[in-house]
N, CA, C and O atoms as CSV, one atom per row, in Angstrom:
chain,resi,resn,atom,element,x,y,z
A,1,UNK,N,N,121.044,123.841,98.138
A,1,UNK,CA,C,120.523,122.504,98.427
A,1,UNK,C,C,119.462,122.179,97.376
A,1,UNK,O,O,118.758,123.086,96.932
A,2,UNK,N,N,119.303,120.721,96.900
A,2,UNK,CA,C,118.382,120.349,95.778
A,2,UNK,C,C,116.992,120.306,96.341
A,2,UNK,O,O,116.864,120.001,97.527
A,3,UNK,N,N,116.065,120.548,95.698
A,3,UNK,CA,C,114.965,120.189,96.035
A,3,UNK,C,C,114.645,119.075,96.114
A,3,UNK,O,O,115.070,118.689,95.025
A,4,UNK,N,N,114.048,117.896,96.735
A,4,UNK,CA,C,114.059,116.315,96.903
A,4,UNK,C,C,111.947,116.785,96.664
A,4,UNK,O,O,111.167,117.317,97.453
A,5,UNK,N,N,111.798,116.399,95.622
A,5,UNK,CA,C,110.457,116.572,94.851
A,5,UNK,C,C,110.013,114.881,95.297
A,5,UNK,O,O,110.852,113.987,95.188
A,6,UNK,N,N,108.830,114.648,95.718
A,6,UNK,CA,C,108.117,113.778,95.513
A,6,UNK,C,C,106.946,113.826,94.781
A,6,UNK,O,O,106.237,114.728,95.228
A,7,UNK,N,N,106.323,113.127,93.655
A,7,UNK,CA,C,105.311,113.616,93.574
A,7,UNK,C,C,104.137,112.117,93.376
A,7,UNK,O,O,104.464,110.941,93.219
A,8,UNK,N,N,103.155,112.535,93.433
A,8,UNK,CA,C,101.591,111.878,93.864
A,8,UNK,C,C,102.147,110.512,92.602
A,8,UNK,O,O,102.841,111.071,91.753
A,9,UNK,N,N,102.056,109.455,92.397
A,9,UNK,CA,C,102.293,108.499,91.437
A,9,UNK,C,C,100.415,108.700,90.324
A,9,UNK,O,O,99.212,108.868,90.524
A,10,UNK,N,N,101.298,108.540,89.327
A,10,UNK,CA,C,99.713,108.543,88.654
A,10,UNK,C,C,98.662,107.447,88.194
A,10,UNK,O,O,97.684,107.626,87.468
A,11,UNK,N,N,99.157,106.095,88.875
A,11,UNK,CA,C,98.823,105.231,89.121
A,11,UNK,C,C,99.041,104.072,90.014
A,11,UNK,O,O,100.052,103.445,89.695
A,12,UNK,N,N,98.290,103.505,91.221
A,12,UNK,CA,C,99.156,102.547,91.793
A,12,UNK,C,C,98.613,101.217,91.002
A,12,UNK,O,O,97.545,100.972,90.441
A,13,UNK,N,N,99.794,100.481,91.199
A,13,UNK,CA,C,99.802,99.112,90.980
A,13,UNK,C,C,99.332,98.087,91.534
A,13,UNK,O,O,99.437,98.161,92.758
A,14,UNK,N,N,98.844,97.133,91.161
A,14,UNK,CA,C,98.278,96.282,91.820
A,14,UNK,C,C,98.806,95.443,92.657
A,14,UNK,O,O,99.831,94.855,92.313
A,15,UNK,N,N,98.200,95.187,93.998
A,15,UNK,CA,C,99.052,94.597,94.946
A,15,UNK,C,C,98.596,93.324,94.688
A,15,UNK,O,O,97.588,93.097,94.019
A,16,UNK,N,N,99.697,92.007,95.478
A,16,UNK,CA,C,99.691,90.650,95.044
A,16,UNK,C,C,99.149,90.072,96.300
A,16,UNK,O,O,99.658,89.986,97.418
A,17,UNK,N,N,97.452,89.524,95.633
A,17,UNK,CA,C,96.399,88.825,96.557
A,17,UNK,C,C,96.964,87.524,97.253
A,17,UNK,O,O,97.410,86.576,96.606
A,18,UNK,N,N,96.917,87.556,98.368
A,18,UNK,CA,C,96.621,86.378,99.220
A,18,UNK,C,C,95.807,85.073,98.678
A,18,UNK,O,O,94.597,85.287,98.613
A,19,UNK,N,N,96.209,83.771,98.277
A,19,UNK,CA,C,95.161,83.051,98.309
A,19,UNK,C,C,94.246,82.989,99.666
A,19,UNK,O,O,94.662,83.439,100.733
A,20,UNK,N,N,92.955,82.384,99.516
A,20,UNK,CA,C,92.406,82.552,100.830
A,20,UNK,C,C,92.947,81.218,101.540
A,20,UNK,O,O,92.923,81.420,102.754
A,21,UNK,N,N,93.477,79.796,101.217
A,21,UNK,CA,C,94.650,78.967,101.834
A,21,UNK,C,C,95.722,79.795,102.981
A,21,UNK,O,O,95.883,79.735,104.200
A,22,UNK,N,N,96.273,80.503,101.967
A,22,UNK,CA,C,97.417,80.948,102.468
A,22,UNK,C,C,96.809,82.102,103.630
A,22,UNK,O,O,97.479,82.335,104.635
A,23,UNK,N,N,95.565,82.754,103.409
A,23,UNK,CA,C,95.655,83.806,104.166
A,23,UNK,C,C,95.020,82.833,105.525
A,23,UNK,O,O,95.365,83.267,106.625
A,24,UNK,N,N,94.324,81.842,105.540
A,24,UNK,CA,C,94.288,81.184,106.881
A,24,UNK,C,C,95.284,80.780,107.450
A,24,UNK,O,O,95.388,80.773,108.676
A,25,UNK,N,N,96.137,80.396,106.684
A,25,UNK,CA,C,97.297,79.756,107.435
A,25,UNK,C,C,98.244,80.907,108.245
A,25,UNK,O,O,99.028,80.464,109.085
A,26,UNK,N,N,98.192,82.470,108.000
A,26,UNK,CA,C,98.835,83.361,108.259
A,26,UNK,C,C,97.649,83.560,109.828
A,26,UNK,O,O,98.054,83.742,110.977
A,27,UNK,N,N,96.629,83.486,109.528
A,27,UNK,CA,C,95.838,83.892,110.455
A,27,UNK,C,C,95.967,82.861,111.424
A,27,UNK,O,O,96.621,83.312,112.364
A,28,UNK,N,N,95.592,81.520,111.645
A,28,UNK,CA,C,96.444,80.501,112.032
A,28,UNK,C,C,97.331,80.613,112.853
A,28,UNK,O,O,97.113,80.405,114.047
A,29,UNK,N,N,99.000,81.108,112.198
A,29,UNK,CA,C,99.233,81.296,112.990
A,29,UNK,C,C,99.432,82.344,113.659
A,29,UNK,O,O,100.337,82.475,114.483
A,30,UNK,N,N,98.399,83.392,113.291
A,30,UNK,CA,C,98.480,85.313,114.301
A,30,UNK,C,C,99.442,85.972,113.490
A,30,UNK,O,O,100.367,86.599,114.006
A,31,UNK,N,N,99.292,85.877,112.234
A,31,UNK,CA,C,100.321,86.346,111.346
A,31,UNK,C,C,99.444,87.593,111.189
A,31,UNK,O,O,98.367,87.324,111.722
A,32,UNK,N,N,99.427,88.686,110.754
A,32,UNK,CA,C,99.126,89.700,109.974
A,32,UNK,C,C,99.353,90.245,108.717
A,32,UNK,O,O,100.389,90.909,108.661
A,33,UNK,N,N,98.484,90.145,107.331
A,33,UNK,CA,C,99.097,90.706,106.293
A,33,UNK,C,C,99.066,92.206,106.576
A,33,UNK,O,O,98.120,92.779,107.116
A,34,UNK,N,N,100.429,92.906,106.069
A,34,UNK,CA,C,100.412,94.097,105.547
A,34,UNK,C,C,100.394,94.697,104.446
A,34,UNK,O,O,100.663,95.886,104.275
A,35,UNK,N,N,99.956,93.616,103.323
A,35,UNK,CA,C,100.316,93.703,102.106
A,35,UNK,C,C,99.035,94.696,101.445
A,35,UNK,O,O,97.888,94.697,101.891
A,36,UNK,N,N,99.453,95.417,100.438
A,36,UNK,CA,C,98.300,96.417,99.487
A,36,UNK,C,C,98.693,97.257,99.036
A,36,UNK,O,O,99.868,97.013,98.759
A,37,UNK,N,N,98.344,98.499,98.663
A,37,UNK,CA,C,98.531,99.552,98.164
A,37,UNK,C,C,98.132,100.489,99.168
A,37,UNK,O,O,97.112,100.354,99.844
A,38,UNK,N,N,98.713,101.173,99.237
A,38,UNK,CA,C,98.920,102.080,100.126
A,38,UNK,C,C,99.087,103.998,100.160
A,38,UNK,O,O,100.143,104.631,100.126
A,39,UNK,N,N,98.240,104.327,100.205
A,39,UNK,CA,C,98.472,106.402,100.011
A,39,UNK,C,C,98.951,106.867,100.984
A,39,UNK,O,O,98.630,106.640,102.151
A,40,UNK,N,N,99.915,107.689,100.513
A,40,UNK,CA,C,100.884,108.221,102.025
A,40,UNK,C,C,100.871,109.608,101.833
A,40,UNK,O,O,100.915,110.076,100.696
A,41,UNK,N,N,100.814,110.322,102.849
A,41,UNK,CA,C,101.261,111.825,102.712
A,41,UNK,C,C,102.324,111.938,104.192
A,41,UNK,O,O,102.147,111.472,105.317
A,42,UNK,N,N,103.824,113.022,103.442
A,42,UNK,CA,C,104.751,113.015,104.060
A,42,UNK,C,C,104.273,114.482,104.640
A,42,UNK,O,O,103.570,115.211,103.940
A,43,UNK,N,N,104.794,114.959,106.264
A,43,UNK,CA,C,104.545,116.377,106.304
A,43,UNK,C,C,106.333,116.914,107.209
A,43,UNK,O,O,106.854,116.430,108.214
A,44,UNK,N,N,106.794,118.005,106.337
A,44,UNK,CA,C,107.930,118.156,106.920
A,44,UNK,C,C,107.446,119.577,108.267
A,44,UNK,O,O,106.765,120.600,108.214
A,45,UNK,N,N,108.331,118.809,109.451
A,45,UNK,CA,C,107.911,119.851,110.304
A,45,UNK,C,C,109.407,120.330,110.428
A,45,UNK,O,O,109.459,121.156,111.340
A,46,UNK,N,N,110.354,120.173,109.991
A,46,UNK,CA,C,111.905,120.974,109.850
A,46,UNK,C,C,112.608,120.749,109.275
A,46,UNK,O,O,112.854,119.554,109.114
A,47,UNK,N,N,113.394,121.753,108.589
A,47,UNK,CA,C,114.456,121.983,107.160
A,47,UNK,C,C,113.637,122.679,106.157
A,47,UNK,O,O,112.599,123.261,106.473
A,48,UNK,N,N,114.171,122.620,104.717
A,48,UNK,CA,C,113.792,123.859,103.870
A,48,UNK,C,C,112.885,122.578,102.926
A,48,UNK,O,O,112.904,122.875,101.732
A,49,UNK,N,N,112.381,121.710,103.109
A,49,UNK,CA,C,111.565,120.463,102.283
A,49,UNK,C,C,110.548,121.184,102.011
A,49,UNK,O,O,110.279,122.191,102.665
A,50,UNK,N,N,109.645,120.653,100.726
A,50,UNK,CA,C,108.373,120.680,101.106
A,50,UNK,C,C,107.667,120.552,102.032
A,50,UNK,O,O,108.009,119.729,102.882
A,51,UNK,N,N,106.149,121.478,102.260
A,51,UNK,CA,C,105.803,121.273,103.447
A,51,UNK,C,C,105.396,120.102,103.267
A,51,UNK,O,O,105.980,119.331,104.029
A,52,UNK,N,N,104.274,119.343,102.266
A,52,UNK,CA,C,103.442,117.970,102.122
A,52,UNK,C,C,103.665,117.047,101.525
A,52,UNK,O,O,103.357,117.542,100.442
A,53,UNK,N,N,103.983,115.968,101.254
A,53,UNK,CA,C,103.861,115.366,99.428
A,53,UNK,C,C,103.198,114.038,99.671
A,53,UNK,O,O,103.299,113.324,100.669
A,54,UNK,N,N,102.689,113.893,98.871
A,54,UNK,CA,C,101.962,112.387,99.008
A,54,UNK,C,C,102.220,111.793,97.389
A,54,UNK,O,O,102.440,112.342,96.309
A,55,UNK,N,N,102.064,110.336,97.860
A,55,UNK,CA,C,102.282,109.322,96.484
A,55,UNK,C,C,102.080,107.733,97.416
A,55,UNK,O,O,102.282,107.391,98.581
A,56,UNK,N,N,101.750,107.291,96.601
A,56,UNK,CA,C,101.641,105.679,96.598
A,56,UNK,C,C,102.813,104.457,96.974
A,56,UNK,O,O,103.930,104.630,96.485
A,57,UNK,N,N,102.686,103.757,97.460
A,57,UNK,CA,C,103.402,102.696,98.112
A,57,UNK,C,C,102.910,101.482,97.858
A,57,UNK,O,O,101.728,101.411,98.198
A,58,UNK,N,N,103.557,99.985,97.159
A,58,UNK,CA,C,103.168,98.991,97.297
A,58,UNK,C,C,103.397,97.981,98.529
A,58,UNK,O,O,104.291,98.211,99.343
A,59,UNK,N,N,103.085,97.562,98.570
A,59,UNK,CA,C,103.538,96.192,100.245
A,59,UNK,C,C,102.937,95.022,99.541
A,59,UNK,O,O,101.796,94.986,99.082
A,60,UNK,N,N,104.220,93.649,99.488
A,60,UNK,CA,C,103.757,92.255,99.147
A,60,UNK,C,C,104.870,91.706,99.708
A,60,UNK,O,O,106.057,91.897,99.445
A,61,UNK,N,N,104.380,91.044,100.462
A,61,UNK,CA,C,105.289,90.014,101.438
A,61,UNK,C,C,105.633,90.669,102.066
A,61,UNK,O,O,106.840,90.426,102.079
A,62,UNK,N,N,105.398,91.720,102.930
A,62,UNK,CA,C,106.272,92.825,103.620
A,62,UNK,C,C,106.959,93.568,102.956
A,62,UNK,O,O,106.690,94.758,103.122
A,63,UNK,N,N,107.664,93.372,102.333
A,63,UNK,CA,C,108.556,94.148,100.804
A,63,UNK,C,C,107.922,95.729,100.454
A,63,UNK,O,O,106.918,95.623,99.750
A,64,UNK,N,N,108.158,96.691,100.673
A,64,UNK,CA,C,107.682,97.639,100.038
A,64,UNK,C,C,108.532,98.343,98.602
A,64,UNK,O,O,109.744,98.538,98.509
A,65,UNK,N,N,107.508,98.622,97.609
A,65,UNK,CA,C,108.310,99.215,96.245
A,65,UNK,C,C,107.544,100.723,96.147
A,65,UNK,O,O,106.923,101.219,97.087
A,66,UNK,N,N,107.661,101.152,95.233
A,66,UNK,CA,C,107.198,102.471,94.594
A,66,UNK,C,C,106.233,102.248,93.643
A,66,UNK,O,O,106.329,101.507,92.665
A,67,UNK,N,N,105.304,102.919,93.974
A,67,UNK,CA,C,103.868,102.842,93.493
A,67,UNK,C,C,103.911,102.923,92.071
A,67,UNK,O,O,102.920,102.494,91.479
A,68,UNK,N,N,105.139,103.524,91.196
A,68,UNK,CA,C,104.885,103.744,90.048
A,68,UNK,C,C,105.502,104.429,89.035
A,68,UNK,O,O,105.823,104.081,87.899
A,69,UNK,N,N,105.683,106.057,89.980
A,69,UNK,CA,C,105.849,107.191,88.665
A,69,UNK,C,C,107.109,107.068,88.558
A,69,UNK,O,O,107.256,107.573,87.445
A,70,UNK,N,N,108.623,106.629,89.049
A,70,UNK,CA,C,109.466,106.578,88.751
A,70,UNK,C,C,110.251,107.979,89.316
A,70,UNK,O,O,111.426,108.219,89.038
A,71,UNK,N,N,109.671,108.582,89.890
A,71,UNK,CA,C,110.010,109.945,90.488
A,71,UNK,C,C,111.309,109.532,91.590
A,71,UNK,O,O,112.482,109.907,91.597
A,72,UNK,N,N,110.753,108.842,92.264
A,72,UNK,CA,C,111.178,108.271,93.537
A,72,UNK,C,C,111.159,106.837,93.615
A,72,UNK,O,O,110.286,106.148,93.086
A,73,UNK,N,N,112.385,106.272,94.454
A,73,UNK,CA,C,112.612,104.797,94.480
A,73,UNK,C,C,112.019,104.674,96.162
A,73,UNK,O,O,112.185,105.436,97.114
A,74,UNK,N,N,111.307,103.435,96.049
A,74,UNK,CA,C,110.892,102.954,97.765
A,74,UNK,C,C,111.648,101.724,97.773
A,74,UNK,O,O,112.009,100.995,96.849
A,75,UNK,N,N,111.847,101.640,99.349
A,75,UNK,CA,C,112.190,100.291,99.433
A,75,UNK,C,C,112.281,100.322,100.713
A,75,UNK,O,O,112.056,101.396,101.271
A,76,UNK,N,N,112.625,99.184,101.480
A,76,UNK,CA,C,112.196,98.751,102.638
A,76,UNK,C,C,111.034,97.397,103.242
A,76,UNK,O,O,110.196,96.863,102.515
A,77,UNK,N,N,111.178,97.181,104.175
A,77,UNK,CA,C,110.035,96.403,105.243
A,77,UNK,C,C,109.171,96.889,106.027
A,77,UNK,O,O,109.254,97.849,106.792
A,78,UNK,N,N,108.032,95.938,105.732
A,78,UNK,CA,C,106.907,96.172,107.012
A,78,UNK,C,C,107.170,95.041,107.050
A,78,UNK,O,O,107.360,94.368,106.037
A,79,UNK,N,N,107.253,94.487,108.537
A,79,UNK,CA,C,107.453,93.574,109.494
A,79,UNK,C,C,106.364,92.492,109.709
A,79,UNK,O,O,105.848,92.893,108.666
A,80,UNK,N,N,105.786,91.793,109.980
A,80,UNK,CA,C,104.431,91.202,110.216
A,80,UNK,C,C,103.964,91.403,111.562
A,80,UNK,O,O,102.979,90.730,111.865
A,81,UNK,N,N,104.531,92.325,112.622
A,81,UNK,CA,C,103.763,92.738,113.520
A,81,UNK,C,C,104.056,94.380,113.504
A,81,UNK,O,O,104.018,95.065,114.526
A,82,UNK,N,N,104.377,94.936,112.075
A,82,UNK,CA,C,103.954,96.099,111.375
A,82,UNK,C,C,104.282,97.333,112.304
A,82,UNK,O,O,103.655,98.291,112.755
A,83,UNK,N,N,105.842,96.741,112.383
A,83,UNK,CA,C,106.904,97.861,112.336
A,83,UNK,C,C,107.503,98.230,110.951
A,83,UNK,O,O,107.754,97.449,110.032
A,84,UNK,N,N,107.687,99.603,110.984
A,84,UNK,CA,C,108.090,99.988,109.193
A,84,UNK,C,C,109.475,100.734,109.537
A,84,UNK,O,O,109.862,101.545,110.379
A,85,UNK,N,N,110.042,100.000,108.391
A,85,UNK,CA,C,111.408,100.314,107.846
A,85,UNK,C,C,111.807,100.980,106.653
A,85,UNK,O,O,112.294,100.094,105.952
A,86,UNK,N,N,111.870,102.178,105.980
A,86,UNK,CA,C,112.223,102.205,105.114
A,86,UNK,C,C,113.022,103.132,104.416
A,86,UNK,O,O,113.445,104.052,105.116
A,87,UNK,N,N,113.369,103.142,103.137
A,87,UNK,CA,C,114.230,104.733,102.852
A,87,UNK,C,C,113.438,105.162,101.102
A,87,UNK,O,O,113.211,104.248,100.310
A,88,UNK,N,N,113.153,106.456,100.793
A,88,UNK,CA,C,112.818,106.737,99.864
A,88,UNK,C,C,114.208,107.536,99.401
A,88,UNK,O,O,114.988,108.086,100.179
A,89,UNK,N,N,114.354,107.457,97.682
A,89,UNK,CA,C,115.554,107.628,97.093
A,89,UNK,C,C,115.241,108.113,96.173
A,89,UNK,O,O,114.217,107.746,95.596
A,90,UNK,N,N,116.192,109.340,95.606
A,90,UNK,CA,C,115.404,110.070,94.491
A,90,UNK,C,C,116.932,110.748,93.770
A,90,UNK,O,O,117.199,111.932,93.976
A,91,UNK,N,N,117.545,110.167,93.216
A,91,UNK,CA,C,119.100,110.936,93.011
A,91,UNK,C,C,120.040,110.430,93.917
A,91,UNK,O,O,120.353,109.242,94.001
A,92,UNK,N,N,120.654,111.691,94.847
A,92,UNK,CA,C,121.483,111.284,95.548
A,92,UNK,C,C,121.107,111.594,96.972
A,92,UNK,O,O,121.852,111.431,97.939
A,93,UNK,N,N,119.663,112.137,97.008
A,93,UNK,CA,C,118.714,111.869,98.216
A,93,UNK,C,C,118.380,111.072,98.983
A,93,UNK,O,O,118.558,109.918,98.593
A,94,UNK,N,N,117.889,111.200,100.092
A,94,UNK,CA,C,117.368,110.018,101.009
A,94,UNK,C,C,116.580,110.701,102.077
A,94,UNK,O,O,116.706,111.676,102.817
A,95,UNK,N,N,115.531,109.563,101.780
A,95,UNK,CA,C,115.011,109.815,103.336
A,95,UNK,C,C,114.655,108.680,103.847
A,95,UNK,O,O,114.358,107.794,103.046
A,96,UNK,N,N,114.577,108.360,105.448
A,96,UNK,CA,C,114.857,107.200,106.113
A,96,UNK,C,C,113.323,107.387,106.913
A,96,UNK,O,O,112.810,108.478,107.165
A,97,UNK,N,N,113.026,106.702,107.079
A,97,UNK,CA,C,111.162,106.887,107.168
A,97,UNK,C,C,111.477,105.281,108.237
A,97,UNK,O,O,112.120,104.257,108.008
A,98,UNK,N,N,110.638,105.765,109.450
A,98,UNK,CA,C,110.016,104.459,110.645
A,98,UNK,C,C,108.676,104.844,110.870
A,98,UNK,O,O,108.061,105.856,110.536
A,99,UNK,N,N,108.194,103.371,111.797
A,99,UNK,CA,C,106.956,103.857,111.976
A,99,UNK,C,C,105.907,102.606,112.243
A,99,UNK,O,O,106.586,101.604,112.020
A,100,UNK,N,N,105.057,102.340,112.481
A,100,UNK,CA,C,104.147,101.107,112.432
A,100,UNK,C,C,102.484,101.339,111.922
A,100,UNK,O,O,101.712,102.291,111.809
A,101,UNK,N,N,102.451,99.393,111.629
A,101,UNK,CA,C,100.976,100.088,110.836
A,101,UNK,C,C,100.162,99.216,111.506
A,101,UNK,O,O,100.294,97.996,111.411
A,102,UNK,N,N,99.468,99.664,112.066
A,102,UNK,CA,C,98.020,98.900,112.581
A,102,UNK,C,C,96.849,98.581,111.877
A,102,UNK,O,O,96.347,99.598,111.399
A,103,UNK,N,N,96.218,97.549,111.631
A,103,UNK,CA,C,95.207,97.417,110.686
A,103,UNK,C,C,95.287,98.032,109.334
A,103,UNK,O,O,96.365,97.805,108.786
A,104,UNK,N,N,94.313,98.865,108.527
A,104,UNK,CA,C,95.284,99.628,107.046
A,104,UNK,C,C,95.372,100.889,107.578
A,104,UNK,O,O,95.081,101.664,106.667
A,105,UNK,N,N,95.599,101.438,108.485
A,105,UNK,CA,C,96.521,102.739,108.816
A,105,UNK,C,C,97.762,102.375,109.302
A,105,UNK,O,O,98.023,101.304,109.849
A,106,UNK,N,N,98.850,103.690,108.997
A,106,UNK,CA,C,100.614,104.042,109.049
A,106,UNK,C,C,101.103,104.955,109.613
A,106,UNK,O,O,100.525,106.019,109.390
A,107,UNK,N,N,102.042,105.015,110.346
A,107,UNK,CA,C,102.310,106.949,110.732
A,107,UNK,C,C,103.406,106.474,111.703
A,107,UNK,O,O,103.511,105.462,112.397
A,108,UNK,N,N,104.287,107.696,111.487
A,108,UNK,CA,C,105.802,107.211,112.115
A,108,UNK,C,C,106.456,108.879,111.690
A,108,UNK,O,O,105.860,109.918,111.404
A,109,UNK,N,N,107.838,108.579,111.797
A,109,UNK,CA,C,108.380,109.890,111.644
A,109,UNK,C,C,109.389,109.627,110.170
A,109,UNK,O,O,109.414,108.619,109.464
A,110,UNK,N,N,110.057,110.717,110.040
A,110,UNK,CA,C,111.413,110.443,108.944
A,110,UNK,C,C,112.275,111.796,108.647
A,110,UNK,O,O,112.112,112.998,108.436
A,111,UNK,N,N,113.047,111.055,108.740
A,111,UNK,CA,C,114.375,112.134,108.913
A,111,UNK,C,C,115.173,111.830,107.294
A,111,UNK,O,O,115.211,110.688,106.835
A,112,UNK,N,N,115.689,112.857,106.659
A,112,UNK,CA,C,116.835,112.997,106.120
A,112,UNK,C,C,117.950,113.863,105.923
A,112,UNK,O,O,117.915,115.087,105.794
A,113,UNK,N,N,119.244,112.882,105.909
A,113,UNK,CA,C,120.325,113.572,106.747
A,113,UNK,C,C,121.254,114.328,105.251
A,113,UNK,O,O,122.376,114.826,105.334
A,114,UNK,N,N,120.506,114.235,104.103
A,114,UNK,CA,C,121.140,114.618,102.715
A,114,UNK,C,C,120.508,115.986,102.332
A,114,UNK,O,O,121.163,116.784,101.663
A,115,UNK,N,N,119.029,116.318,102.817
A,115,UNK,CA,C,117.985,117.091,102.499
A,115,UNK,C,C,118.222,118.413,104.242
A,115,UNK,O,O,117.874,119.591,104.160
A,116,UNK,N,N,118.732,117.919,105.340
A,116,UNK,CA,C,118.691,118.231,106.265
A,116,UNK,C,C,117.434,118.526,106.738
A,116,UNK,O,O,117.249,119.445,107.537
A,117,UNK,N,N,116.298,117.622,106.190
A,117,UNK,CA,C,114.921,117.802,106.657
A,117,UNK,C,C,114.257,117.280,107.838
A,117,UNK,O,O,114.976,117.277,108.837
A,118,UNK,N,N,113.132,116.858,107.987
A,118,UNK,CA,C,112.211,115.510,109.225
A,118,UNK,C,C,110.639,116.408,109.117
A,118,UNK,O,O,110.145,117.496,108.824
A,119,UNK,N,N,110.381,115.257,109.518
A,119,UNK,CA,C,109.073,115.042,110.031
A,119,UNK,C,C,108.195,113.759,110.763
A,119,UNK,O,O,108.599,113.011,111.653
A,120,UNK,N,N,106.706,113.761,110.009
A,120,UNK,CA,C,105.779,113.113,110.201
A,120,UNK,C,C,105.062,112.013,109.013
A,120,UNK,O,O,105.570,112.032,107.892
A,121,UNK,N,N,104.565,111.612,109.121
A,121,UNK,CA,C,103.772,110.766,107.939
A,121,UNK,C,C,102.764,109.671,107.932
A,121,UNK,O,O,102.944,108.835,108.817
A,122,UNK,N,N,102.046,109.532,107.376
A,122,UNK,CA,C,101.119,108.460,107.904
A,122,UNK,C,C,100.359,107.908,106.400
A,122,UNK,O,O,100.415,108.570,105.364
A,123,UNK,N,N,99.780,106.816,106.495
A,123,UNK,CA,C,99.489,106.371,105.314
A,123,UNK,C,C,98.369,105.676,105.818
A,123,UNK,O,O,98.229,105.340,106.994
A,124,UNK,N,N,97.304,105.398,104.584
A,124,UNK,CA,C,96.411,104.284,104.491
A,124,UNK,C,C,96.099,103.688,103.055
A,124,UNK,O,O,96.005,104.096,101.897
A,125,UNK,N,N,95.965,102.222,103.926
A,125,UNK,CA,C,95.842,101.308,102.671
A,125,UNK,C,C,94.682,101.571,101.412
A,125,UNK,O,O,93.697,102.210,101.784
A,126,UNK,N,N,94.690,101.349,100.658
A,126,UNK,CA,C,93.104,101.772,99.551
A,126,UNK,C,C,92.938,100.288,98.961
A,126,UNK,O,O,91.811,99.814,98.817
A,127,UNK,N,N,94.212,99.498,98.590
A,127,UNK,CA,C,93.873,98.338,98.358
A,127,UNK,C,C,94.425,96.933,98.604
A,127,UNK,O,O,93.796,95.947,98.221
């Protein structure tokens, strides 16, 4: 079985600011941004995975991408009442990651069925 390597991004990217217009109007109407940059650490509690890995996550418009290093592809949704959807991709890997984010903290579980791994994970925003 391959090793499915994540590793720490060596820079995150800048997330795309809210005008303060727009961010009343979200508030308005009880909208929630989830949008920023985001540090995550994954922890596998079964299969032969790494035990830890952490790296960076962007969120704009709900949309999540990959912080950067090109190691690993992100993609997926956070929801605006910040349920998370997503799958990280690295080859012919996958992992399928849920979960919700309250204020700038994250944490949910994730399974992959290519790696025969799972766990835990949780993230917080930095920007």
């Amino acid at each position: 079985m391959g090793a499915f390597r994540l590793h720490l991004c060596a820079a995150a990217a800048l997330a795309l600011a809210c005008t303060p217009i727009a961010a009343q109007a979200e508030k308005a109407r009880g909208l929630v941004s989830h949008d920023g940059v985001y540090s995550v650490e994954v922890y596998t509690q079964s299969g032969a995975c790494d035990r830890i890995y952490r790296w960076t996550i962007n969120v704009a418009g709900g949309r999540v991408t990959s912080g950067g290093d090109g190691f690993m592809q992100a993609s997926g949704r956070i929801s605006e009442s910040g349920a998370v959807s997503l799958a990280f991709r690295r080859d012919n890997q996958v992992a399928n990651v849920t979960g919700r984010v309250k204020g700038g903290a994250a944490s949910g579980a994730w399974s992959s069925p290519t790696m025969q791994c799972a766990g835990s994970w949780r993230a917080a925003r930095i920007s």
